[in-house]
N, C-alpha and C positions, 0 to 999 in steps of 0.2 A: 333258969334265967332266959327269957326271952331275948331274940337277937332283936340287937341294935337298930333301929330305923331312923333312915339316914334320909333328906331330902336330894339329891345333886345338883339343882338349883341354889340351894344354902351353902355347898359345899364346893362349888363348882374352881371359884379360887385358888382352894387348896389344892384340889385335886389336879385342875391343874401345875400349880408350884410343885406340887413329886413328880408327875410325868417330864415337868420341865430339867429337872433335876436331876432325873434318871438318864434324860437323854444327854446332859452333861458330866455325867461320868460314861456314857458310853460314847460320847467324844474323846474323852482323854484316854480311850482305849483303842480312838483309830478310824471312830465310825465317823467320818464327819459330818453327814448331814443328815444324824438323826434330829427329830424334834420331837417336840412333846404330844404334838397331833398323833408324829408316827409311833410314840410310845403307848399313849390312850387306844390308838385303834386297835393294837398289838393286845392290850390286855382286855379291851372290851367285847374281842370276836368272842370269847365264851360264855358271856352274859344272854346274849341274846337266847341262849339255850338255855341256861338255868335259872333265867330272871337278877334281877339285881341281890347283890352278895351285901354280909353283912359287912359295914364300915371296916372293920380291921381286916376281912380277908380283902378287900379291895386294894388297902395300905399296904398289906402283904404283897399281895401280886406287883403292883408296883414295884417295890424297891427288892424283891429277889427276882427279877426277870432277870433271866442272864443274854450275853449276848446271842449265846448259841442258837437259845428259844426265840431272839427277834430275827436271827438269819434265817430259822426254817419257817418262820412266819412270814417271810418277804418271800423267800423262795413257793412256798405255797401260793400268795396271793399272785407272785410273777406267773406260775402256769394257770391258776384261774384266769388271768385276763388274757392267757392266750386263747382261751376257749371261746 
């Protein structure tokens, strides 16, 4: 079966409403000022290295990011931009 091809302009909607969603359960865990931007950028940093993922591993990534993996992704970008 060939994978899924997906536009992100057709999808762009959606994909934002899970990032928006994610970031509102990891508000009810404390985070307060995630957003859905910060959740997008969080799972998008790997693309750029493997090219755009099939639709459902993108789905995937979204909604099992934990919080642990968006605090060492903050912590990481916090020393790059001290550089």
């Amino acid at each position: 079966m060939e994978s899924e091809q997906w536009r992100y302009d057709e999808l762009s909607e959606e994909i934002e409403a899970m990032c928006i969603s994610k970031a509102e359960e990891f508000r009810l865990l404390g985070y307060e000022y995630v957003t859905g931007k910060d959740i997008w950028e969080c799972i998008s940093r790997n693309y750029a290295k493997e090219g755009r993922p099939p639709l459902h591993k993108l789905v995937n990534d979204i909604y099992s990011l934990k919080s642990g993996s968006y605090m060492n992704y903050l912590t990481i970008a916090a020393y790059r931009g001290l550089n």
